[in-house]
PDB file with SEQRES, HELIX, SHEET and CRYST1 records, atoms N, CA, C and O in Angstrom:
SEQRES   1 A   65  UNK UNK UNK UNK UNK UNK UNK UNK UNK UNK UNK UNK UNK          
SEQRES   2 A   65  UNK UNK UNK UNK UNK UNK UNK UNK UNK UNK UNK UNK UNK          
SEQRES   3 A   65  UNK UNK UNK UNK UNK UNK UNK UNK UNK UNK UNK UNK UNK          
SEQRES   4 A   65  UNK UNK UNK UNK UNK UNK UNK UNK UNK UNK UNK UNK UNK          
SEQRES   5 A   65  UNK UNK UNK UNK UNK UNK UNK UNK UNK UNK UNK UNK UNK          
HELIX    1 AA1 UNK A   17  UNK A   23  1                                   7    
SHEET    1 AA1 4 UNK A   8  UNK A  11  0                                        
SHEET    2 AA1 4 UNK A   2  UNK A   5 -1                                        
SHEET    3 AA1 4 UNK A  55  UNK A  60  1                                        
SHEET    4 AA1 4 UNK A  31  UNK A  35 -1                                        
CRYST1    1.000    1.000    1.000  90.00  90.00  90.00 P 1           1          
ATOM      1  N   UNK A   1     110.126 114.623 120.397  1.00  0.00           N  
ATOM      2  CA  UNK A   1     109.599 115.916 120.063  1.00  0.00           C  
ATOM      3  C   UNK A   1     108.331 116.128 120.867  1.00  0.00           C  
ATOM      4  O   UNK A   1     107.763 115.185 121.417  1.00  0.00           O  
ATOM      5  N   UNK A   2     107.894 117.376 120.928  1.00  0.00           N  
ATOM      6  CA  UNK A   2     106.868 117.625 121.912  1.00  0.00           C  
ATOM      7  C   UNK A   2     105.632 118.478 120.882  1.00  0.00           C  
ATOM      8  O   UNK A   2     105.647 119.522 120.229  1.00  0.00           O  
ATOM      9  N   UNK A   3     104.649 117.447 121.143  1.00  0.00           N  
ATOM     10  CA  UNK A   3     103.500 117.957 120.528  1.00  0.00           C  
ATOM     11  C   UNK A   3     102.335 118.449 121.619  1.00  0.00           C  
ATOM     12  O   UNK A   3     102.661 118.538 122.803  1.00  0.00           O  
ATOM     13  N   UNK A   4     100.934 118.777 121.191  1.00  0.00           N  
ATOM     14  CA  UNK A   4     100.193 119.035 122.093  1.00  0.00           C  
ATOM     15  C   UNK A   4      99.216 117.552 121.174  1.00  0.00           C  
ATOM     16  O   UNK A   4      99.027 117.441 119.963  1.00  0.00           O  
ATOM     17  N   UNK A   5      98.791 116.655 122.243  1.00  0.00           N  
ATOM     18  CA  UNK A   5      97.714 115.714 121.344  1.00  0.00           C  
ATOM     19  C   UNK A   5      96.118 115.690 122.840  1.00  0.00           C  
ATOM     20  O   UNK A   5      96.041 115.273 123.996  1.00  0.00           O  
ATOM     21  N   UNK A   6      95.467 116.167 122.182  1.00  0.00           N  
ATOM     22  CA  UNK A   6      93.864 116.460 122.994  1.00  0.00           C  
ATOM     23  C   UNK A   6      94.607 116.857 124.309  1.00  0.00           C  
ATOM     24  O   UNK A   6      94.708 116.312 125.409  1.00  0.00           O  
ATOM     25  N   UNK A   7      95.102 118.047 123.758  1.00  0.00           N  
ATOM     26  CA  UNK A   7      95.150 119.081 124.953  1.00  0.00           C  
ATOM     27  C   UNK A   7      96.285 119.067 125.842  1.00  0.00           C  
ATOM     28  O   UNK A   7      96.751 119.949 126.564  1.00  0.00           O  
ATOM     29  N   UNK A   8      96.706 117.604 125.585  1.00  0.00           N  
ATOM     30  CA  UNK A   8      98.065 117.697 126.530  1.00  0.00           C  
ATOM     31  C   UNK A   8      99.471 117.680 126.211  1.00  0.00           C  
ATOM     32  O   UNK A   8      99.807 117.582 125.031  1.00  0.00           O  
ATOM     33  N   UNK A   9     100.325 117.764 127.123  1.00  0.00           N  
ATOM     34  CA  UNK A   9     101.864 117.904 126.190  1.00  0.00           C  
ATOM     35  C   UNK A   9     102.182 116.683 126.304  1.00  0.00           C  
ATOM     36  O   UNK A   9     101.989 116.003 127.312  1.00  0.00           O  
ATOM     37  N   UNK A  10     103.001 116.094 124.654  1.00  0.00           N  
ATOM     38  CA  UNK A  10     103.332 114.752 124.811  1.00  0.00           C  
ATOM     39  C   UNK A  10     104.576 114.571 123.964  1.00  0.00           C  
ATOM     40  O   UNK A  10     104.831 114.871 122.798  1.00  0.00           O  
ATOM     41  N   UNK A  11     105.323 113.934 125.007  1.00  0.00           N  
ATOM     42  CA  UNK A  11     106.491 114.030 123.962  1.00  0.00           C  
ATOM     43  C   UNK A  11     106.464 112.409 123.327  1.00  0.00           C  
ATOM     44  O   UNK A  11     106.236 111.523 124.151  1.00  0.00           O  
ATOM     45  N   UNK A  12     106.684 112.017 121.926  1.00  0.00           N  
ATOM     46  CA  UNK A  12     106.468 111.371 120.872  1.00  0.00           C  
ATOM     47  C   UNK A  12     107.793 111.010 119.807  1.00  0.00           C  
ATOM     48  O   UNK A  12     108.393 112.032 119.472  1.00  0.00           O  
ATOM     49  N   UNK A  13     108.287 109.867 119.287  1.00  0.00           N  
ATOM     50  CA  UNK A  13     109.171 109.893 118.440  1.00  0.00           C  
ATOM     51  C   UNK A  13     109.029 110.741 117.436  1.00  0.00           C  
ATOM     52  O   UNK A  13     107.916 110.830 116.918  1.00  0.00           O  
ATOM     53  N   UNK A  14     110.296 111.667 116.870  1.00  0.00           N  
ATOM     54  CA  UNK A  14     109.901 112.190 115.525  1.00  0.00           C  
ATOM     55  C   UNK A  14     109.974 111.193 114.432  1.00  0.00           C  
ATOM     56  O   UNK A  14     110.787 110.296 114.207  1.00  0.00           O  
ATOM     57  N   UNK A  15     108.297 111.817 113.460  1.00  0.00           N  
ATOM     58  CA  UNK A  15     108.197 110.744 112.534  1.00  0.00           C  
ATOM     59  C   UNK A  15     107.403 111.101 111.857  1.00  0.00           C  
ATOM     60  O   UNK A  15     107.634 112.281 111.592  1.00  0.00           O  
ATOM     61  N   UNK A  16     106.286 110.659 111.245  1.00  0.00           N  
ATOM     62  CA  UNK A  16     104.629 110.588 110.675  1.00  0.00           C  
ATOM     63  C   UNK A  16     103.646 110.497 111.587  1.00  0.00           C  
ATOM     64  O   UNK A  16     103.930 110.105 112.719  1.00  0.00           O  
ATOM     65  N   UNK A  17     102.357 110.835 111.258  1.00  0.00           N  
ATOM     66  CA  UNK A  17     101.725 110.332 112.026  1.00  0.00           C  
ATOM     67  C   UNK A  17     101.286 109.205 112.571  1.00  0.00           C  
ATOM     68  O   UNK A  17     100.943 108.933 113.721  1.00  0.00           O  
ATOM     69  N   UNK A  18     101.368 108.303 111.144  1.00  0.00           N  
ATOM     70  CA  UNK A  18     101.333 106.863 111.184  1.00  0.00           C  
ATOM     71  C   UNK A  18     102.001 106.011 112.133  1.00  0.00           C  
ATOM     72  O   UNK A  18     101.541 105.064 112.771  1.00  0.00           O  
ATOM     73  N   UNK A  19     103.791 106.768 112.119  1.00  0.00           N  
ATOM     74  CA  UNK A  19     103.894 106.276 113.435  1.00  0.00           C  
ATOM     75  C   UNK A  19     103.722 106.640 114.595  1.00  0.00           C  
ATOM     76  O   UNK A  19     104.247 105.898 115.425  1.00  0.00           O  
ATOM     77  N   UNK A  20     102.992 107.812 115.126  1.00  0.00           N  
ATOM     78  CA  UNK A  20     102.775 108.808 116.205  1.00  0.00           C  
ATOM     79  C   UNK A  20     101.223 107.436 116.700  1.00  0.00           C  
ATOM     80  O   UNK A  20     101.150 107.052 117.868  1.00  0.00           O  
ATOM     81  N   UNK A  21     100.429 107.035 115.870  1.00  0.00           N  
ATOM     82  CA  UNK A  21      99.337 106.040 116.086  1.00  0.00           C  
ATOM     83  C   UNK A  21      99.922 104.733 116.758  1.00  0.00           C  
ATOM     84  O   UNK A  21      99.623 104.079 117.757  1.00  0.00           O  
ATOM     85  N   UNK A  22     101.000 104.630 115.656  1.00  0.00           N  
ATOM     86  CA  UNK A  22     101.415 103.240 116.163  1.00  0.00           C  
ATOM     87  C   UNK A  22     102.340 103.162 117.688  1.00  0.00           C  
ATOM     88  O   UNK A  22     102.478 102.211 118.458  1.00  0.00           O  
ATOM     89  N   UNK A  23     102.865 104.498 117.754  1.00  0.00           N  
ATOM     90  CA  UNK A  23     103.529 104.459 119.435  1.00  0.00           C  
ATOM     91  C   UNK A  23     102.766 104.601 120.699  1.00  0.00           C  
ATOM     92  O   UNK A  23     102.925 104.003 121.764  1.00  0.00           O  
ATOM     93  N   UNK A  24     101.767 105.657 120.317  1.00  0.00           N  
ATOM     94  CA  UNK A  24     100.650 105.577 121.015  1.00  0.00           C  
ATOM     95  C   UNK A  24      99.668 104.554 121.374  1.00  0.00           C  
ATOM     96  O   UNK A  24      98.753 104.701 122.185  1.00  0.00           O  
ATOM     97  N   UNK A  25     100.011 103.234 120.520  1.00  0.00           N  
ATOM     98  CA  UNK A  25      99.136 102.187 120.120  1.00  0.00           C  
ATOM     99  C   UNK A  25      97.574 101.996 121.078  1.00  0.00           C  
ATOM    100  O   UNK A  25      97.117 101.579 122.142  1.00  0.00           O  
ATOM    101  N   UNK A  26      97.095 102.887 119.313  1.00  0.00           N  
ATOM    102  CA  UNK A  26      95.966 103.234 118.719  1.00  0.00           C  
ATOM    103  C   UNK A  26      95.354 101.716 117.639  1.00  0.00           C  
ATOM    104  O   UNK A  26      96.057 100.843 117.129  1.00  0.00           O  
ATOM    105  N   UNK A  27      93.992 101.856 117.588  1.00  0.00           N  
ATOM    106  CA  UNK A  27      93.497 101.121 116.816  1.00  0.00           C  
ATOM    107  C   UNK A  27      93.125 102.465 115.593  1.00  0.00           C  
ATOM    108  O   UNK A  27      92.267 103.340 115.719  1.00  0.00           O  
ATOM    109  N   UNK A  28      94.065 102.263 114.456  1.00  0.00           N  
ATOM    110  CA  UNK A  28      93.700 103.108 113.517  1.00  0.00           C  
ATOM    111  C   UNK A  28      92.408 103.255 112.384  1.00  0.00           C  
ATOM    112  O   UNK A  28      92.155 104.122 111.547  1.00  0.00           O  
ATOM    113  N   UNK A  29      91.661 101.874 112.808  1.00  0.00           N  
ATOM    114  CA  UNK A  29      90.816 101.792 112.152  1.00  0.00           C  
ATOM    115  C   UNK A  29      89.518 102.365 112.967  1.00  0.00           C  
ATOM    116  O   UNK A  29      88.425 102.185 112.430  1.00  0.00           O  
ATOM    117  N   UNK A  30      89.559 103.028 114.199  1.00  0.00           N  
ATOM    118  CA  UNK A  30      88.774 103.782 114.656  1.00  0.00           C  
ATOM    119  C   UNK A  30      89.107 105.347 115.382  1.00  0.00           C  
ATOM    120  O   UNK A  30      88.520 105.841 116.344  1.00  0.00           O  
ATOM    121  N   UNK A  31      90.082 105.849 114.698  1.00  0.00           N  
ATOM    122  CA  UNK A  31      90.003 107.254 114.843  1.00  0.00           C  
ATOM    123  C   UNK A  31      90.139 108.132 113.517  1.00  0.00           C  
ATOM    124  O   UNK A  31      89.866 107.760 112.376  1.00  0.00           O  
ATOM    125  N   UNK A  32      90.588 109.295 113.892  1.00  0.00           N  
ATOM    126  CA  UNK A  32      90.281 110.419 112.659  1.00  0.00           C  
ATOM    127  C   UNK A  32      91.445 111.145 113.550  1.00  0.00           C  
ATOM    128  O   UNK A  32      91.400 111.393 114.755  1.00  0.00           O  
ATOM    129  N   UNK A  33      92.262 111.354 112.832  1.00  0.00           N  
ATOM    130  CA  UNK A  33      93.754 112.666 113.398  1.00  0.00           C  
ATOM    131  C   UNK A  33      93.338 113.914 112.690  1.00  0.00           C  
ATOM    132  O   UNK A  33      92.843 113.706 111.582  1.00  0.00           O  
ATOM    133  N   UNK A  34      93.418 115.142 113.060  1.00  0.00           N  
ATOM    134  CA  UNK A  34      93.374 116.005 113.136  1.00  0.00           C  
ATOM    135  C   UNK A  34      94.602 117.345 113.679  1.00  0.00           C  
ATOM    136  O   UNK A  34      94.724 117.590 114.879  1.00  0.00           O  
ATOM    137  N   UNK A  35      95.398 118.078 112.649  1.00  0.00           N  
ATOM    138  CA  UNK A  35      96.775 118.769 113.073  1.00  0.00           C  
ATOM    139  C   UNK A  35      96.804 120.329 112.865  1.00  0.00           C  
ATOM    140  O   UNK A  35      97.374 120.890 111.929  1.00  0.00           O  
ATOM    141  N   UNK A  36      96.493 120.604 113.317  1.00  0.00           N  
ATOM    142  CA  UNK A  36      96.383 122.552 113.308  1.00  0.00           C  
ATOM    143  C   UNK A  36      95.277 122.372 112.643  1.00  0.00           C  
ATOM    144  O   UNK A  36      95.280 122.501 111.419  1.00  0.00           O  
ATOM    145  N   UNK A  37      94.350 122.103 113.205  1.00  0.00           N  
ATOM    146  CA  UNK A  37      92.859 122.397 113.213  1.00  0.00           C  
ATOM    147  C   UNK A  37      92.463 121.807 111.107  1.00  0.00           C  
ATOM    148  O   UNK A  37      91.591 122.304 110.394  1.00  0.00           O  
ATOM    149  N   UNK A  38      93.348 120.809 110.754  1.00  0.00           N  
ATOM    150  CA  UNK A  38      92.957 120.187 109.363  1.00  0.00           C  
ATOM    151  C   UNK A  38      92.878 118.909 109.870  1.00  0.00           C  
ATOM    152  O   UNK A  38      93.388 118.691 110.969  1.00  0.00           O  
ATOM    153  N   UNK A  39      92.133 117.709 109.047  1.00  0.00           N  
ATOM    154  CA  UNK A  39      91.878 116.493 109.272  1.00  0.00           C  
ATOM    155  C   UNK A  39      92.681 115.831 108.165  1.00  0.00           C  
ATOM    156  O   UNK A  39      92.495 116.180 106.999  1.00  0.00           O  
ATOM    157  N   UNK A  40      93.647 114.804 108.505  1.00  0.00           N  
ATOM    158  CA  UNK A  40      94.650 113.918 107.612  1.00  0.00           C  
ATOM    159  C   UNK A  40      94.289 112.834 107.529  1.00  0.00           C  
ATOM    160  O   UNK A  40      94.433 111.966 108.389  1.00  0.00           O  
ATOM    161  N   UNK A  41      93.575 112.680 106.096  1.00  0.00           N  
ATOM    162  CA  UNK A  41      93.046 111.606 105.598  1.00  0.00           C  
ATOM    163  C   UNK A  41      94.253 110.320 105.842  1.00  0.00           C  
ATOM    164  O   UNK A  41      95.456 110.356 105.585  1.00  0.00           O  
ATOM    165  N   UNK A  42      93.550 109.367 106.347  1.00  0.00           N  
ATOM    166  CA  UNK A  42      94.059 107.967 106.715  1.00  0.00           C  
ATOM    167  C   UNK A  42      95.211 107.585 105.672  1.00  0.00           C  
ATOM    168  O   UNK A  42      96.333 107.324 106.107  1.00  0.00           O  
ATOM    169  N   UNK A  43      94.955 107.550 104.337  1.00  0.00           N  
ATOM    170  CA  UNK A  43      95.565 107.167 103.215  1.00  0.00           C  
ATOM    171  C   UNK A  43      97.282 108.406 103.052  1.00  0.00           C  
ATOM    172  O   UNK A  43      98.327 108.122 102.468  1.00  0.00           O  
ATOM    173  N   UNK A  44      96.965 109.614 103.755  1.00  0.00           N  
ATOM    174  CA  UNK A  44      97.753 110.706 103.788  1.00  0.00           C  
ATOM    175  C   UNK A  44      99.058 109.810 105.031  1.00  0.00           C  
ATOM    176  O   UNK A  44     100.175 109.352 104.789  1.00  0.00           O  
ATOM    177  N   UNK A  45      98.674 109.839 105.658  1.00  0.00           N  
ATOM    178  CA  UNK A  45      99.420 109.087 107.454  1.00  0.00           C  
ATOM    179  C   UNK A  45     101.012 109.272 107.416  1.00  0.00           C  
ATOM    180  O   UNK A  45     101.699 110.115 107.993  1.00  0.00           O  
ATOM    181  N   UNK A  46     101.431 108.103 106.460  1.00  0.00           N  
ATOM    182  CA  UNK A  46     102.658 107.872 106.447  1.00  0.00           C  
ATOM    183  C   UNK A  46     103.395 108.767 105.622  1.00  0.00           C  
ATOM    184  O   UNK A  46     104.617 108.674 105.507  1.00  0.00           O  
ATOM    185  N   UNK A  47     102.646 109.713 104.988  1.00  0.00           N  
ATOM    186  CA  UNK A  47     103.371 110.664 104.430  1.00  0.00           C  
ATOM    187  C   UNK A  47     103.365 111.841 105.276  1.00  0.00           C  
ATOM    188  O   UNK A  47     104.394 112.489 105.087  1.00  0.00           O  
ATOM    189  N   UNK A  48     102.511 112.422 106.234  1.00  0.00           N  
ATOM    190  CA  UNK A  48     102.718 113.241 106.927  1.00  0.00           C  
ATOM    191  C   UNK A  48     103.730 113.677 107.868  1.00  0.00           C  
ATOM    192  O   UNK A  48     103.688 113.107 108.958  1.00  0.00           O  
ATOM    193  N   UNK A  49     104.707 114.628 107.691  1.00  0.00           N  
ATOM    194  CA  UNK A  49     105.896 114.589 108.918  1.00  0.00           C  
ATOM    195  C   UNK A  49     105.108 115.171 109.944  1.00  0.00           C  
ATOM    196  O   UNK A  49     104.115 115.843 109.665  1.00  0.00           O  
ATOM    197  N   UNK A  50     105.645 114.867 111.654  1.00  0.00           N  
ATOM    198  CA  UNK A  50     105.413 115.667 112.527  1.00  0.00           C  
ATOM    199  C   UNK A  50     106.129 116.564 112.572  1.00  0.00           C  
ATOM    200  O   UNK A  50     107.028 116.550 111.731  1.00  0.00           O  
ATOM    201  N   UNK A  51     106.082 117.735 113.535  1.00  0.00           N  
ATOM    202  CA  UNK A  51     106.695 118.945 113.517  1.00  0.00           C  
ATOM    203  C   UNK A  51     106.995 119.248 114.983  1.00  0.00           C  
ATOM    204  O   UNK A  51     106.489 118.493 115.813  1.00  0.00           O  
ATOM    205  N   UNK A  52     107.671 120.147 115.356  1.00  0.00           N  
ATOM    206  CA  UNK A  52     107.554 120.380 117.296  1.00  0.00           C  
ATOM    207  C   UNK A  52     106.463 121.551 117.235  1.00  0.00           C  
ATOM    208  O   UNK A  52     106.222 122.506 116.496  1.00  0.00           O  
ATOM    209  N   UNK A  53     105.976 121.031 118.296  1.00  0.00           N  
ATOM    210  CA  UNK A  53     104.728 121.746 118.640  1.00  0.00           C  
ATOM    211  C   UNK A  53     103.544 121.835 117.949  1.00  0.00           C  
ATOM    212  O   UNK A  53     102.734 122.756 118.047  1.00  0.00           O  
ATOM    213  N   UNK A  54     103.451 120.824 117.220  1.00  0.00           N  
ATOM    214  CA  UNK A  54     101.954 120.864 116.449  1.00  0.00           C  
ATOM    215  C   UNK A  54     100.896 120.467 117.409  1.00  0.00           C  
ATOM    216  O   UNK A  54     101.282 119.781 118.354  1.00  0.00           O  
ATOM    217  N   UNK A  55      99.609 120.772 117.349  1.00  0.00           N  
ATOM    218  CA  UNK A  55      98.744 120.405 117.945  1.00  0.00           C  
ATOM    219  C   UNK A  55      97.644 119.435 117.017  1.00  0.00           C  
ATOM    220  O   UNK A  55      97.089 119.775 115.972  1.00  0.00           O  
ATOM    221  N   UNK A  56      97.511 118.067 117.776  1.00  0.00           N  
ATOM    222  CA  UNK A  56      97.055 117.334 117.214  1.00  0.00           C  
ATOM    223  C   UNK A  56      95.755 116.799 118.023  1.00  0.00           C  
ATOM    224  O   UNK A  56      95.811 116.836 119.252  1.00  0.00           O  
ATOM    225  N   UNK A  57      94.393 116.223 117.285  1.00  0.00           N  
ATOM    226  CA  UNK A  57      93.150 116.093 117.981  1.00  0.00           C  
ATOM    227  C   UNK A  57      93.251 114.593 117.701  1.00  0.00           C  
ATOM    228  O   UNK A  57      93.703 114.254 116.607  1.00  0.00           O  
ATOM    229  N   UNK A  58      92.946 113.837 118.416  1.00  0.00           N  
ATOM    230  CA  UNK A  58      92.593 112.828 117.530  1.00  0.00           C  
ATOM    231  C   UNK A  58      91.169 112.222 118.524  1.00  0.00           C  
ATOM    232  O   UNK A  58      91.038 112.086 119.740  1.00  0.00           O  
ATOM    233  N   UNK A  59      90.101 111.914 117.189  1.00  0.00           N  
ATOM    234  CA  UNK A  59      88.911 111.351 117.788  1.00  0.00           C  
ATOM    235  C   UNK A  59      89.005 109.785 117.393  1.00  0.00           C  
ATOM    236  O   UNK A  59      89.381 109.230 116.361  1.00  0.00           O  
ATOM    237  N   UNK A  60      88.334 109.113 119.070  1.00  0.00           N  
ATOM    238  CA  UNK A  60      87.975 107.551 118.796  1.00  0.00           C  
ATOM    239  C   UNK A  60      86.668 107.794 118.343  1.00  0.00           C  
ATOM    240  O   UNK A  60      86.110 108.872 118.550  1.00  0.00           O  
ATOM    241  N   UNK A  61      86.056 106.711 117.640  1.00  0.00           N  
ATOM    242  CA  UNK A  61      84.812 105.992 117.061  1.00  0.00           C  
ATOM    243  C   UNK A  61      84.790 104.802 118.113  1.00  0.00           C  
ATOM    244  O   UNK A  61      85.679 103.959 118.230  1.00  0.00           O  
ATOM    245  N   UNK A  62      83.731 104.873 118.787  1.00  0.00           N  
ATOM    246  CA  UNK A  62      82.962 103.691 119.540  1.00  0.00           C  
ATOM    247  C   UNK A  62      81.917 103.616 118.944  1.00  0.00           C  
ATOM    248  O   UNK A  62      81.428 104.592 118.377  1.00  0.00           O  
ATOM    249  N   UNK A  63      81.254 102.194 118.960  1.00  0.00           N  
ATOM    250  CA  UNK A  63      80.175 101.989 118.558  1.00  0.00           C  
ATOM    251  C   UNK A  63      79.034 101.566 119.808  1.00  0.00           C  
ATOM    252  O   UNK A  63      79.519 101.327 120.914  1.00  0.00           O  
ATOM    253  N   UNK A  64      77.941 101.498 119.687  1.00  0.00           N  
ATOM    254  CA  UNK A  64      76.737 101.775 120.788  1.00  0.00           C  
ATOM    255  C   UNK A  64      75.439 101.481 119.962  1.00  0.00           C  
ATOM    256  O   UNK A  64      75.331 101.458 118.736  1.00  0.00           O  
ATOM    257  N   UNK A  65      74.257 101.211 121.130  1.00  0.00           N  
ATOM    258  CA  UNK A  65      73.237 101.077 119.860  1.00  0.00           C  
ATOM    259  C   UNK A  65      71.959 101.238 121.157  1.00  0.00           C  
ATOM    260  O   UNK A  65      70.766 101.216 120.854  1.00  0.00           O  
TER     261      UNK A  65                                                      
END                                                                             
């Protein structure tokens, strides 16, 4: 299926997001997903379906000091 994720077109297994992280392999313990402009709490993930054409943000957390 074809989503938009930070801006670009990506085509992705249909699934959850949970697994949209895990194909992308993401460290989930440092981002925040974001899907038509709402933020999907971590605990939400595996219940979330994807859709075609959703647009999805997702921010990393780096740390720095």
């Amino acid at each position: 299926m074809r989503l938009t994720v930070n801006g670009e077109l990506r085509e992705v297994q249909a699934g959850t997001v949970e697994s949209m992280v895990k194909e992308l392999g993401l460290d989930n313990k440092l981002i925040v997903v974001e899907i038509d402009g709402q933020i999907v709490e971590k605990q939400d993930w595996s219940d979330v379906a994807l859709r075609e054409g959703m647009k999805v943000e997702i921010v990393h957390f780096v740390g720095g000091g």
